[in-house]
ZALOKOL-419641 format. One line per 4 residues: their letters; for each residue x, y, z of C-alpha. Coordinates in pm, whole numbers, plus 50000, padded with zeros to 5 digits. Each point is the difference from the previous one (the first is absolute). Last residue first. Layout:
REM residues N
a) X Y Z  ...
END
This chain:
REM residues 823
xxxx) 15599 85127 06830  50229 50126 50316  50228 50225 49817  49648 50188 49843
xxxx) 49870 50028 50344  50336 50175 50053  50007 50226 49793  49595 50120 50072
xxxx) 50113 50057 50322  50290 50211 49890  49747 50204 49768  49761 50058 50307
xxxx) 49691 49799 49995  49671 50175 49969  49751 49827 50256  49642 49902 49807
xxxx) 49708 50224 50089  49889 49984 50280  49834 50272 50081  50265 50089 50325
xxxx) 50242 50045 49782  50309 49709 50005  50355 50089 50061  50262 50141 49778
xxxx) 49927 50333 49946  49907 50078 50365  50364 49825 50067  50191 50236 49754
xxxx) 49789 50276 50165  50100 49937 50377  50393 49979 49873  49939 50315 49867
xxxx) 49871 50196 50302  50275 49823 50224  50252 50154 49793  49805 50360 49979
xxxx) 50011 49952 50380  50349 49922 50046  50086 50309 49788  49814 50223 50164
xxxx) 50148 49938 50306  50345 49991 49913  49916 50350 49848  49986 50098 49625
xxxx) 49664 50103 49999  49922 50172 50345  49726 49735 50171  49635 49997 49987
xxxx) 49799 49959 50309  49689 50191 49960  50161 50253 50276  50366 50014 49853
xxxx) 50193 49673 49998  50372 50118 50175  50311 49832 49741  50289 49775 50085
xxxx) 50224 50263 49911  50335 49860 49823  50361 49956 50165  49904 49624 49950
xxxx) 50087 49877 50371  49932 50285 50195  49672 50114 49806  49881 49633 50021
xxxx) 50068 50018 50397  49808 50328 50067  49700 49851 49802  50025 49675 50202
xxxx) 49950 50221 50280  50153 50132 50327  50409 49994 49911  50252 50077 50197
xxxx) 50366 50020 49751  50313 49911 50158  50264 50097 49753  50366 49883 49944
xxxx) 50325 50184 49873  49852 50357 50105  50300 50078 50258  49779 49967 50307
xxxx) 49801 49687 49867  50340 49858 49936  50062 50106 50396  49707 49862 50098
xxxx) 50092 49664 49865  50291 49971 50126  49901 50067 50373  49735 49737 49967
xxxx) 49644 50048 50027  49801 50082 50279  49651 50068 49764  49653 49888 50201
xxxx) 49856 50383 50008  50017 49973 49556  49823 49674 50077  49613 50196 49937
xxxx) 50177 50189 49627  50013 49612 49870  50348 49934 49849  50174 50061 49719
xxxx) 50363 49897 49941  50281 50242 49830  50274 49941 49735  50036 50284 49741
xxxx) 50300 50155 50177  50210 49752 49811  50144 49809 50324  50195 49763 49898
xxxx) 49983 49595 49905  50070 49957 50402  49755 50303 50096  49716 49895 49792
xxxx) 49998 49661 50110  50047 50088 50405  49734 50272 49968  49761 49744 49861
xxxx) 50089 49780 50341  49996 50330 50198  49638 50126 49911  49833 49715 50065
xxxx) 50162 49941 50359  49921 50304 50081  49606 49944 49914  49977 49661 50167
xxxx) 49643 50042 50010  49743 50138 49747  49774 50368 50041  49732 50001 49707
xxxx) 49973 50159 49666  49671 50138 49937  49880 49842 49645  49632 50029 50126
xxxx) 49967 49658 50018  50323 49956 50211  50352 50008 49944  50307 49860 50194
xxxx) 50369 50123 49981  50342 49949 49858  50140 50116 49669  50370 50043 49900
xxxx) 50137 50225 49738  50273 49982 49766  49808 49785 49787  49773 50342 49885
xxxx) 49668 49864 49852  49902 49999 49633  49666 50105 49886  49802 49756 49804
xxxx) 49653 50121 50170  49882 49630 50028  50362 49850 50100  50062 50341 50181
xxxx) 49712 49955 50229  50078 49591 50066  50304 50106 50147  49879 50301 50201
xxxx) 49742 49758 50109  50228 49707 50064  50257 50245 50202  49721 50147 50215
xxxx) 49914 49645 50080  50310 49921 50156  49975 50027 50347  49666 49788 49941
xxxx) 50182 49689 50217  50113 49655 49910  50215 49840 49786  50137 49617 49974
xxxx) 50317 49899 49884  50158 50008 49630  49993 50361 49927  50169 50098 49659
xxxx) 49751 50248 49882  49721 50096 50224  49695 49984 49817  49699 50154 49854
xxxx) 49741 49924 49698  49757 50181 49824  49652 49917 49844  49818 50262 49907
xxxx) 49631 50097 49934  49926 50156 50275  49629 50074 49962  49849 50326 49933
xxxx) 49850 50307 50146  50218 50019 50295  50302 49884 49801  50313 50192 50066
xxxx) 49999 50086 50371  49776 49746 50157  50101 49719 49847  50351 50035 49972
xxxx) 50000 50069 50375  49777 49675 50045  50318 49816 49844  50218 50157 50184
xxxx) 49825 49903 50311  49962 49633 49858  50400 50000 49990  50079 50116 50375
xxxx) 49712 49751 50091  50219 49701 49838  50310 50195 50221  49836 49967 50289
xxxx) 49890 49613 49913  50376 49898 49969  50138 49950 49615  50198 49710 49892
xxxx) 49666 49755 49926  50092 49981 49647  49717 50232 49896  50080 50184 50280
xxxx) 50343 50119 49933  49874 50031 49627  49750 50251 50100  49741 50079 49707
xxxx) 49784 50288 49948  49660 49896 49859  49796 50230 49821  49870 49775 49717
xxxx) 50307 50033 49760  50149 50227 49741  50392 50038 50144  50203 50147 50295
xxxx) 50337 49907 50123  50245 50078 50337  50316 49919 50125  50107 50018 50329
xxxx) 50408 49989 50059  50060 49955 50373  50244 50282 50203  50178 49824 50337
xxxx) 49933 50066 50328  50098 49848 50341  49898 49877 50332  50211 49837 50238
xxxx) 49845 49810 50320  49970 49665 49837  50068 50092 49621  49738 50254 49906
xxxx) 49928 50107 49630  49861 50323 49902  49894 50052 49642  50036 50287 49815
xxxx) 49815 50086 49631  50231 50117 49747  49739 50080 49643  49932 49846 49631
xxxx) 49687 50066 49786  50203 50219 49769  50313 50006 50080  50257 50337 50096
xxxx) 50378 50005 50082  50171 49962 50303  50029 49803 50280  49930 49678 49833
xxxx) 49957 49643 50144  50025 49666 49884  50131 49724 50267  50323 49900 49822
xxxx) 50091 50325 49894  50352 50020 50210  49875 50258 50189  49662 49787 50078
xxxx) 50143 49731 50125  50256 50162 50176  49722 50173 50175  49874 49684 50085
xxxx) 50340 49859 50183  50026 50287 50192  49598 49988 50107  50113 49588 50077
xxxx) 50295 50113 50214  49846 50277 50152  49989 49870 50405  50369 50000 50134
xxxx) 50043 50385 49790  49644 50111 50190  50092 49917 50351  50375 50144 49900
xxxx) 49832 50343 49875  49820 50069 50300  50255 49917 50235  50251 50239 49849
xxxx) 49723 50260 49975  50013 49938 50398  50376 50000 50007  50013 50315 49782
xxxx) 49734 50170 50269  50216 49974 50270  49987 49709 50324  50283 50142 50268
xxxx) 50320 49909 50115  50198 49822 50274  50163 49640 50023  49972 49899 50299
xxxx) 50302 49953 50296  49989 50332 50131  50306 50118 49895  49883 49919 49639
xxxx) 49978 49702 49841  50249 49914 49663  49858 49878 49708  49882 50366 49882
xxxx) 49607 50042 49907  49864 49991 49665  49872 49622 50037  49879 50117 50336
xxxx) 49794 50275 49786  49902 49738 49791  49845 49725 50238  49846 50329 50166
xxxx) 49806 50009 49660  49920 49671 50024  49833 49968 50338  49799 50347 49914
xxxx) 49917 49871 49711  49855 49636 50152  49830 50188 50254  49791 50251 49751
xxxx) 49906 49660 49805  49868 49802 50309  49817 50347 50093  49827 50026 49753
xxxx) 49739 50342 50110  50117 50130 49627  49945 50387 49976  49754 50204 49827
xxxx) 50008 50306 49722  50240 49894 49784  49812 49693 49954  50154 49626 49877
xxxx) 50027 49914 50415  50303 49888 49922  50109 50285 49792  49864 50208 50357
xxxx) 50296 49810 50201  50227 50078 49821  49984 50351 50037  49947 49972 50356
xxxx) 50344 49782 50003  50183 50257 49806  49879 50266 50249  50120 49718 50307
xxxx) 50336 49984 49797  50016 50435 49993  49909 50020 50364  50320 49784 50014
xxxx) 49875 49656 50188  50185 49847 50326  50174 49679 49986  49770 49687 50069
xxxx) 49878 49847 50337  49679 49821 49828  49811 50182 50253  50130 50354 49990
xxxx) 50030 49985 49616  49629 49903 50035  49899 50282 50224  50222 50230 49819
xxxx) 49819 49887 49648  49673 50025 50205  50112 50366 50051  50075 50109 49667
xxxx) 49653 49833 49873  49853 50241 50296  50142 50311 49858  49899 49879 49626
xxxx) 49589 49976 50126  50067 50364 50159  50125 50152 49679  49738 49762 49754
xxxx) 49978 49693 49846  49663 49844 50098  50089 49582 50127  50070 49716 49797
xxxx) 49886 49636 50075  49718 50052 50259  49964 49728 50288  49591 49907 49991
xxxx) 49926 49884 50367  49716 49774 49992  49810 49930 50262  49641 49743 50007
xxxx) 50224 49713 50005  49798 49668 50144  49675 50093 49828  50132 50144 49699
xxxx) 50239 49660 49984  49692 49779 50040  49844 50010 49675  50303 49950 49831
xxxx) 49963 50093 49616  49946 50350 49937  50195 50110 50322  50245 49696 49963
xxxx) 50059 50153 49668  50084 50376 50076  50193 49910 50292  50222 49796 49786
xxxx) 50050 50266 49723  50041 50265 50241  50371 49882 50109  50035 49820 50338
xxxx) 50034 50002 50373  49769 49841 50252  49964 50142 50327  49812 49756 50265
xxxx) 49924 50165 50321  49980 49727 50276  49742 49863 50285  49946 49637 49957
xxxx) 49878 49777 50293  50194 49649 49971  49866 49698 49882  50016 49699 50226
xxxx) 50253 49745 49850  49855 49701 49794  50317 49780 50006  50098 49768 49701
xxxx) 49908 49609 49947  50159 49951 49640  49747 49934 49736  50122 50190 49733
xxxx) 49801 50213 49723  49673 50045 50171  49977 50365 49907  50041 50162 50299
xxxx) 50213 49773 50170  50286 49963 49778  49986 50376 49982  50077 50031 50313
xxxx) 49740 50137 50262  50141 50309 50244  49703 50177 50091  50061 50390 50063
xxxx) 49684 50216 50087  49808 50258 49876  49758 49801 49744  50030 50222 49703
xxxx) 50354 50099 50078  50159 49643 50037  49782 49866 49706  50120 50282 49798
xxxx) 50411 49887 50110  49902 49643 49890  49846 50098 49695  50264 50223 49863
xxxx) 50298 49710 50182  49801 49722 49805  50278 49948 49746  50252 50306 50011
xxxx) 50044 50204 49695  49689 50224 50130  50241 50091 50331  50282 50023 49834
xxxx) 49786 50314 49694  49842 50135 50376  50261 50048 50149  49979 50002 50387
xxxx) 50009 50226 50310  49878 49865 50301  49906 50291 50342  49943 49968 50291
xxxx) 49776 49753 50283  50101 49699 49820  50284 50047 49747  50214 49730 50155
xxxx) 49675 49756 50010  49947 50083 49613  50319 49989 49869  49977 49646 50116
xxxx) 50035 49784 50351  50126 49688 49989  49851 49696 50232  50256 49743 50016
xxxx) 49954 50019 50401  49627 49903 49969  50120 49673 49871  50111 49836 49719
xxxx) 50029 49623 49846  50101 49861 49686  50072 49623 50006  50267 49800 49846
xxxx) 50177 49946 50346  49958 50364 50093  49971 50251 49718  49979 50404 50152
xxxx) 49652 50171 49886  49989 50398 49969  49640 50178 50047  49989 50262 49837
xxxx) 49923 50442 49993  49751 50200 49814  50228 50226 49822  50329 49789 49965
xxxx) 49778 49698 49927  49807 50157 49707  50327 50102 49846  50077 50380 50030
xxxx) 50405 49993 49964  50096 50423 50063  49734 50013 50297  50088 50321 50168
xxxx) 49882 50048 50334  49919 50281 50246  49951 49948 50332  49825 50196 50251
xxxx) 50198 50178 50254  50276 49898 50244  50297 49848 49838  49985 49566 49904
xxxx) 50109 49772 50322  49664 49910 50054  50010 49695 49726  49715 49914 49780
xxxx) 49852 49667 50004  50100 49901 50339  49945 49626 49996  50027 49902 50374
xxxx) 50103 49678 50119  49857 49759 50254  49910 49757 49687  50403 50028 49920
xxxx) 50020 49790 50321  49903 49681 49808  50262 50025 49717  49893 49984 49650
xxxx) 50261 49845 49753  50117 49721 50225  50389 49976 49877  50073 49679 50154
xxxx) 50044 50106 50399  49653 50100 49970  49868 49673 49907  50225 49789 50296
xxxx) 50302 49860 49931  50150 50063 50354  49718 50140 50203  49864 50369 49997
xxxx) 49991 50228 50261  49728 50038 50234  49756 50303 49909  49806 49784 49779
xxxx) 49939 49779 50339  49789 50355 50080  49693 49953 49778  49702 50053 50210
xxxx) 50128 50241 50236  50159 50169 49697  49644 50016 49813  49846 50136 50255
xxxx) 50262 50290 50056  49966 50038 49649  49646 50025 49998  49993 50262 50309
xxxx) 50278 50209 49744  49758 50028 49728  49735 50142 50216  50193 50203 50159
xxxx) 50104 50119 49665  49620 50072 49895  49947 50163 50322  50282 50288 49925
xxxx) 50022 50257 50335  50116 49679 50186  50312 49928 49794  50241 50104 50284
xxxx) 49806 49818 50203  49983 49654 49843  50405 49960 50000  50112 50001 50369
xxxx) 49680 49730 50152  50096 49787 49606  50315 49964 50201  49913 49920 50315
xxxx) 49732 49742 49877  50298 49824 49786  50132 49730 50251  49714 50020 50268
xxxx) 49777 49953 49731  50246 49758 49807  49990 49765 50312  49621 49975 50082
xxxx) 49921 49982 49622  50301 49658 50027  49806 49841 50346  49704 50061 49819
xxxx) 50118 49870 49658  50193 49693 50249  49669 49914 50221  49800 50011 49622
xxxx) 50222 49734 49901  49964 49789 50280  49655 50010 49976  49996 49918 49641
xxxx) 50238 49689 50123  49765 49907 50293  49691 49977 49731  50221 49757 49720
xxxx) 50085 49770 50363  49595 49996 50063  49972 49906 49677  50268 49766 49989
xxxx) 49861 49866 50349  49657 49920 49849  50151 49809 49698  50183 49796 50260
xxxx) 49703 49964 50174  49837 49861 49710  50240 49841 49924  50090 49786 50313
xxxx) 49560 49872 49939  50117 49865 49659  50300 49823 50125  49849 49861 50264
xxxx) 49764 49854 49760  50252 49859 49739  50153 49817 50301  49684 49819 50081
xxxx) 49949 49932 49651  50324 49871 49957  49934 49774 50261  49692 49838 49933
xxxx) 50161 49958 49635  50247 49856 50154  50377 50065 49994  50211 49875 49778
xxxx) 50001 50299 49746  50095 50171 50248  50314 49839 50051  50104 50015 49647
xxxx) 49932 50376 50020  50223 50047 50280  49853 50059 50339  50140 50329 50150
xxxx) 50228 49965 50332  49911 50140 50333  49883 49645 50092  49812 49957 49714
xxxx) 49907 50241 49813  49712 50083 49748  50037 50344 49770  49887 50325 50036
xxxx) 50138 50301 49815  50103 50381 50046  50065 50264 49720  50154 50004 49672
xxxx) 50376 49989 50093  49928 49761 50245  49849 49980 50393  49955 49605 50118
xxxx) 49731 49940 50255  49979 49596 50072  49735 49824 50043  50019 49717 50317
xxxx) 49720 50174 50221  50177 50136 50263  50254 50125 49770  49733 50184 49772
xxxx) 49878 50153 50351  50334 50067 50088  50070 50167 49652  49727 50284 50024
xxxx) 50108 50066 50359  50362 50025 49821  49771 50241 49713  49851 50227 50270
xxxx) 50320 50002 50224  50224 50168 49630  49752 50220 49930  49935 50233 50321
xxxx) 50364 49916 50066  50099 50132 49641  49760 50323 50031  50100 50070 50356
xxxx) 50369 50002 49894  49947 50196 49693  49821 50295 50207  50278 50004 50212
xxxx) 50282 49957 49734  49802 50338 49890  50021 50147 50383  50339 49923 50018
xxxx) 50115 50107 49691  49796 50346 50064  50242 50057 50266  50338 49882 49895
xxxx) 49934 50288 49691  50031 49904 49610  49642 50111 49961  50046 50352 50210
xxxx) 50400 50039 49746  49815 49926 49731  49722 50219 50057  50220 50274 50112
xxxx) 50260 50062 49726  49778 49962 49691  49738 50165 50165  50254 50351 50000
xxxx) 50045 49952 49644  49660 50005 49938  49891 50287 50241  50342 50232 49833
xxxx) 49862 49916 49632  49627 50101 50111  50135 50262 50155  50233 50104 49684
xxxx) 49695 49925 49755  49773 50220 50253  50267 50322 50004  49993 49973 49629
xxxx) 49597 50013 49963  50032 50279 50275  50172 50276 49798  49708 50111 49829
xxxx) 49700 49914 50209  49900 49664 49928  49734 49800 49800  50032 49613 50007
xxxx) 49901 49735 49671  49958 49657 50142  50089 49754 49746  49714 49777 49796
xxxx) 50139 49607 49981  50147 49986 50348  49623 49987 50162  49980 49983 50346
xxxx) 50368 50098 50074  49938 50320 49719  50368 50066 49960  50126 50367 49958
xxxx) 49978 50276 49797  50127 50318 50045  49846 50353 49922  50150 50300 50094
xxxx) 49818 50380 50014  50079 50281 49793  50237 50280 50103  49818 50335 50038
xxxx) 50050 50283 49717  50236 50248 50014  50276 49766 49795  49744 49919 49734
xxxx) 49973 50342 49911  50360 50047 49926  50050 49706 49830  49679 50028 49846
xxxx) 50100 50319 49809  50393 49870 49938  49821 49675 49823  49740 50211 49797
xxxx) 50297 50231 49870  50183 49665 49916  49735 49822 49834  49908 50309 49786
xxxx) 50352 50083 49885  49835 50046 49647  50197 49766 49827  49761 49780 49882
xxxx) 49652 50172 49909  49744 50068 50215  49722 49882 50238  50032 49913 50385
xxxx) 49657 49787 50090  49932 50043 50340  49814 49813 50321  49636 50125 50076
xxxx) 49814 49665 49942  49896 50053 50404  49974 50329 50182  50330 50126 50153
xxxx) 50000 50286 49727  50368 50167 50169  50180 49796 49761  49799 50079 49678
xxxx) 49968 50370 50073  50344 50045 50061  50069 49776 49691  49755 50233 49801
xxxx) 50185 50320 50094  50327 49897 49863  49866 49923 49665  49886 50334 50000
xxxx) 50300 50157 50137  50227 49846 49781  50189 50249 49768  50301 50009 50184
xxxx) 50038 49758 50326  49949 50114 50351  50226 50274 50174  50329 50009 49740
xxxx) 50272 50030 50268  50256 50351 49972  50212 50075 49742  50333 50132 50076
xxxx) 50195 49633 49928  49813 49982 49653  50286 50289 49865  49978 50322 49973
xxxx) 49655 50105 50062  49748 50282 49867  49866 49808 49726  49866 50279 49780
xxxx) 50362 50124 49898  50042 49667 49768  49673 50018 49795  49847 49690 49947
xxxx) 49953 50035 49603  49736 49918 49795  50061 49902 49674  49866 49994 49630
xxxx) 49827 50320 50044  50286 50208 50060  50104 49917 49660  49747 50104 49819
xxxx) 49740 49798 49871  49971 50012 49590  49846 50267 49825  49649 49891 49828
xxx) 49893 50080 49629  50301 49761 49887  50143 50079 49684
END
């Protein structure tokens, strides 16, 4: 018999009373202010964002499912939109050097309204400098400039010419240049002819020819000097045309920028630049380059690259990079193929997450942001160094050649919040120098929150504030009860509730999914279907998540029904006990009992795990092991060694097993192998143990309980049936409504146990036996019997092993057998 009752039935569940929610439905309940069970977490990002100092930005901590992004997103939402909108940055070309882009600071609003100027100014030179080139007037005065040019050149070479004429050579001008040959007459001499002539002669011609030359040669000089000049007459007579052409309108533009120097400044060089550069104003000829698909078009160098547009509401911005690649956070330079060539510009320039964060607030994930290449480094670098260079990759590490842009970085002023679970902040704090330097907040999100009146009052009313948002049918006080109910299983404590919010939304989604389902076909007057959310909708819910999700725990308990997988639920073994293992199937977990078997012989102390002697056991459960081992020890042989060997393992497991769950169900295993006392195999054991044989709390309790329950309860309840469990999870216990009530009618037990001595009792219906103050044990206890075992496997070994005079070792009579086989 046991020497402990069982738990009563009102400790198996707690209840969310009906009467103490004092609302109908979710439609009376009035906005949850702030987020249940937060406040801490809450405090440190108020702290974090209002820290302006540098390496201040936040780490958000916590498990999926939390609703942490979203709570974080409606708090800067709100305080972004008080704050002042940042400034805008543009770039635009650098005329002196087109290689490293201009980057421009504006007042929000006025980077757009300097790309539309700037847009308006070019399209407006497009109009007048062709139309002041193409003018009667400035034809005249270039035809002008021609005409002096082609008199000035065309007297100096006839004067040239008269000479030669005067003195029989003849000037000739060809393709190459100008000649001098002999004439006669106005003629020149044939070759033949020449050839005739003297040598007197042909000297004396040679000679004239020589001295023409040289004043030939002088005149081409002279000629190369007049056509520079001429030249220079045109640019001035051109500068002196486009200032009067664009003067007026760089005279409008330059004051309305005057409070920003650097923009002046920018806007002086383009005026330059057009005066220098107006025939690209003229359009195009027929079959020209930009007619055939140019890829860079000169005007785009009057452009202006605005990064970020002004358009966006008033207030800081807040951005969400879902795809953090190194580009989308620092920003790239694009490159457009022209004629097998890659070129770019200043106006390929993209801005990243970065630029559209700068001046609020970025939000990121930290798990993308590590599975990017380069974008952790690239975003650090960005932080560390407070500004934004955009580099490619290519560039950075030599890995292409391509001639890119070197834009000038950008000042950085942004809060960085990176969300993720513990584990990764955890490790770049022991392994990233520079993350504790970069962020020095972290906002730990809780997972379950204090169940109590006040804490349940606010879980109703973040169920109305998500039923509000998610536009569902109202709640039944009694379906938002349910729901409470539910939601403390989750959190596997009767005594706290589960801050997952992902889960809580996807019940309330499907429960309304089943009170539509319940609903009539036909709308009402008012065109919807009307109704309300009950409790047998939610339960409905419930039990459908679980029913698309038990296949394999069906399939195992069939197993085990039809005696495939060996377990007994009643009955007594020696040595032989119904541990419970919890399995978990993506988000599902489950239990189902495991067979542990246990064996003791003479040996040298050692107790052996066959899970990790064939590398199936985890290292919890290898300590789990070594602490009953020490138990052993200490209990039974103070004064003398342990002179056992005993082995454990879980029948009929084929996969790996970790955990020290277990261990209270190897020691009471190994305790009846040594005190040959049967166990009862209509019990269940789950729980921990340490040295002192104290039986500690485990996880997963419910779920324990309910996959022995489900066993018992389809062979049939005896009344026999029961699980024990460690007296610390008796606060943890939500279990099913079934299983109450066979705890209810005395069918099943739930038995909390604090010791292994508590547990033996249990499980043999014998007492385990109290050691009185020399530390001798009642004869015919469980105790005293595993001792007196112990005691005689410690003499068969003193009798068998060598004295310490050394005298020769006594072999037993089986060792003496078989040294007799070997000979």
């Amino acid at each position: 018999m046991a020497t402990i009752p069982p738990l009563p039935p009102d400790k198996l569940y707690r209840h969310c009373e009906v009467t103490s929610l004092q609302f109908d439905t979710t439609e009376q309940l009035v906005d949850l202010a702030g987020a249940v069970g937060q406040e801490r977490a809450l405090e440190a990002v108020k702290f974090g964002l209002e820290m302006q100092h540098p390496g201040f930005n936040l780490f958000v901590l916590g498990q999926q499912g939390t609703g942490k992004h979203d709570m974080l997103r409606r708090f800067l939402d709100l305080r972004a939109h008080a704050e002042a909108a940042p400034e805008n940055w543009c770039y635009v070309n650098n005329f002196s050097d087109p290689g490293k882009p201009i980057a421009l600071k504006l007042p929000h609003g006025r980077g757009l309204q300097l790309r539309t100027d700037m847009a308006q100014l070019v399209e407006e030179l497009q109009s007048t400098i062709p139309a002041i080139l193409e003018s009667e007037d400035y034809r005249k005065r270039v035809d002008q400039i021609d005409t002096e040019f082609d008199a000035l050149q065309k007297n100096s070479i006839n004067a040239l010419a008269d000479e030669c004429e005067a003195q029989d050579i003849a000037l000739s001008q060809t393709d190459t240049g100008f000649s001098l040959d002999p004439a006669r007459n106005g003629e020149i001499i044939s070759d033949e002819e020449y050839d005739h002539l003297s040598s007197e002669q042909r000297d004396a011609i040679q000679n004239k020819i020589e001295a023409l030359e040289v004043k030939l040669t002088k005149l081409l000089k002279q000629m190369a000097e007049w056509q520079k000049a001429h030249h220079k007459r045109l640019r001035e007579l051109n500068r002196e045309v486009n200032i009067f052409a664009v003067g007026h309108l760089f005279d409008d533009l330059l004051p309305k920028y005057a409070d920003l120097p650097r923009v002046q400044t920018y806007l002086e060089a383009v005026k330059q630049d057009v005066i220098e550069n107006a025939q690209i104003f003229q359009k195009p000829e027929e079959g020209t380059a930009s007619q055939q698909g140019e890829a860079l078009p000169p005007l785009r160098r009057y452009q202006v690259n605005l990064l970020v547009s002004a358009e966006e509401a008033a207030g800081a911005p807040v951005i969400n990079e879902n795809n953090p690649t190194y580009q989308n956070i620092i920003g790239r330079v694009e490159h457009l193929a022209s004629y097998g060539a890659l070129t770019t510009d200043f106006a390929l320039i993209r801005p990243g997450a970065l630029h559209k964060a700068n001046g609020g607030y970025l939000l990121l994930d930290i798990h993308k942001v590590l599975a990017q290449p380069f974008a952790w480094e690239g975003l650090k670098q960005a932080l560390t160094t407070g500004e934004i260079r955009i580099e490619s990759l290519g560039q950075i590490y030599g890995i292409i050649s391509t001639v890119s842009l070197e834009p000038q970085p950008i000042p950085l002023k942004v809060k960085v919040i990176l969300f993720g679970e513990r584990e990764y902040y955890y490790l770049l704090q022991a392994y990233d120098p520079d993350f504790a330097k970069l962020f020095k907040v972290a906002a730990d999100f809780e997972d379950d929150v204090a169940r109590d009146h006040n804490s349940q009052l606010d879980y109703a009313r973040l169920i109305a504030a998500m039923v509000q948002e998610q536009k569902l049918l109202p709640f039944e006080r009694a379906a938002v009860a349910r729901i409470i109910e539910f939601s403390a299983r989750d959190a596997g404590d009767a005594e706290r509730l589960s801050l997952n919010l992902l889960r809580l939304s996807d019940l309330l989604s499907e429960a309304e999914y089943w009170a539509k389902s319940s609903l009539p076909s036909l709308p009402d007057a008012a065109g919807t279907a009307a109704g309300t959310v009950s409790c047998a909708h939610v339960q409905q819910a419930i039990d459908a998540r679980i029913g698309r999700a038990d296949r394999i725990q069906r399939r195992l308990q069939e197993e085990i029904l039809r005696g495939t997988i060996l377990i007994d639920s009643d009955g007594s073994r020696i040595g032989q006990i119904n541990a419970l293992s919890v399995m978990e199937i993506g988000d599902y977990y489950f239990a189902q009992p495991t067979r542990i078997t246990a064996t003791a012989r003479l040996g040298s102390g050692e107790v052996i795990d066959i899970q990790r002697e064939v590398a199936q056991g985890g290292a919890i459960h290898s300590k789990g092991v070594l602490i009953l081992t020490s138990f052993l020890a200490t209990r039974y042989c103070a004064r003398q060694p342990l002179s056992l060997q005993a082995s454990l393992v879980f029948e009929q497991t084929y996969g790996s097993i970790d955990g020290d769950s277990a261990s209270l169900a190897e020691l009471c295993a190994l305790l009846s192998a040594l005190a040959d006392t049967p166990l009862q195999q209509s019990l269940a054991v789950t729980g921990s143990i340490n040295q002192n044989g104290q039986v500690q709390a485990i996880g997963a309790v419910n779920e324990k309980i309910e996959g022995f329950f489900d066993i018992c309860a389809a062979r049939g309840l005896s009344g026999r049936q029961g699980v024990l469990i460690p007296g610390s999870n008796a606060k943890h216990l939500m279990l099913r409504a079934d299983v109450v009530a066979a705890c209810r009618d005395g069918r099943f037990a739930i038995y909390a146990v604090d010791s292994v001595d508590q547990a033996i009792e249990v499980l043999s219906g014998q007492p385990a036996g109290n050691a009185d103050a020399i530390g001798n044990f009642p004869p015919d206890s469980i105790n005293f019997r595993v001792r007196r075992k112990l005691t005689e496997l410690f003499q068969i070994r003193a009798s068998t092993t060598l004295v310490p005079t050394g005298r020769p070792q006594r072999k037993s009579r089986q060792k003496e057998d078989d040294d007799e086989e070997e000979e």
